[in-house]
N, C-alpha and C positions, 0 to 999 in steps of 0.2 A: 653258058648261062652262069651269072654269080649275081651275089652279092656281097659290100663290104659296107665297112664298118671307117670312120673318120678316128683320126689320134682320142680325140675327147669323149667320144661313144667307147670306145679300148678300154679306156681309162675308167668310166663309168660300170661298165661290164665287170673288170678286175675286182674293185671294191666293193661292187653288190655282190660277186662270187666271194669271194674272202668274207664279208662280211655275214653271209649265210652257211659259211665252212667248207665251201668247194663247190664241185657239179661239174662239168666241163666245156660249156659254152651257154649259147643265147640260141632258146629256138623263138624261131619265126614262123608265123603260119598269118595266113587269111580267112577268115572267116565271114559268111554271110550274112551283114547288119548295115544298121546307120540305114541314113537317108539316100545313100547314093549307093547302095548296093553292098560294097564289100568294106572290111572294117581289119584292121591290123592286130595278132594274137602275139603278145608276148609270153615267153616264160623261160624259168633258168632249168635247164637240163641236167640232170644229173646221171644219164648214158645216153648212149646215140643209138639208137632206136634204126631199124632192119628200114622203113620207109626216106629214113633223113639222107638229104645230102648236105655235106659237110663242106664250107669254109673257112678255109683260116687266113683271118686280115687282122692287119695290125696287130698280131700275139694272140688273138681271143678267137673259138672257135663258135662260125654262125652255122645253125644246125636247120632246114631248111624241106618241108616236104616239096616230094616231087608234083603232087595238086596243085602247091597254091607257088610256087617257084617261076611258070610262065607271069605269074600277073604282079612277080616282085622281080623278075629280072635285071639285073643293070641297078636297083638301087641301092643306095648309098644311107646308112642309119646314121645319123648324123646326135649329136647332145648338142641341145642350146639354150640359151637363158635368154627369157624375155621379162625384164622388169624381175617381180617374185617370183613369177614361173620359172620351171629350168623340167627338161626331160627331153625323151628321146624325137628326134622331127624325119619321117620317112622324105628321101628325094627320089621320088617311084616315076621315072620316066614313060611308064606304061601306064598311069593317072591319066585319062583326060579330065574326071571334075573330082573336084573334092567339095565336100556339102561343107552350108557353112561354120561348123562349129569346128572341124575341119578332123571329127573324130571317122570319116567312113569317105569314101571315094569310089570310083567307077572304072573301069577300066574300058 
């Protein structure tokens, strides 16, 4: 079981780390929202916590409960820019819908 992280997500993660004076990676969690059930939790970590499992992709460590780790399996955190928009886009191969505002998905 993993998950990683794309060149441009790495790069994104560095700079909000630096930018906020350290921490040591990107936790990940799922939580129960949205319209389709489940909704995606960011947040920057500053220790790795007795529950976390730890990856390291592309330089940056993703920090990952073992809960919600079956329904993020295999995905890929991707940074994209659409028009003005720009932020982070989950590729959650364990998604069958995503609602359409496209903030909560179903597994």
């Amino acid at each position: 079981m993993s998950i990683s992280v794309t060149p441009k997500a790495a790069l994104q993660i560095r700079k909000a780390l630096d930018k906020r004076g350290g921490g040591v990676g990107l936790r990940v969690a799922i939580k129960t929202s949205g319209c389709s059930g489940y909704a995606y939790a960011l947040e920057f970590a500053d220790a790795v916590l007795p529950e976390d499992l730890s990856f390291d992709t592309e330089g940056v460590k993703v920090l990952v409960d073992a809960v919600s780790l079956p329904m993020i399996d295999g995905t890929q955190l991707d940074w994209v820019r659409e028009g003005l928009n720009e932020g982070f886009q989950f590729n959650n191969p364990n998604a069958s819908a995503t609602c359409g505002c496209g903030e909560s998905f179903t597994v």
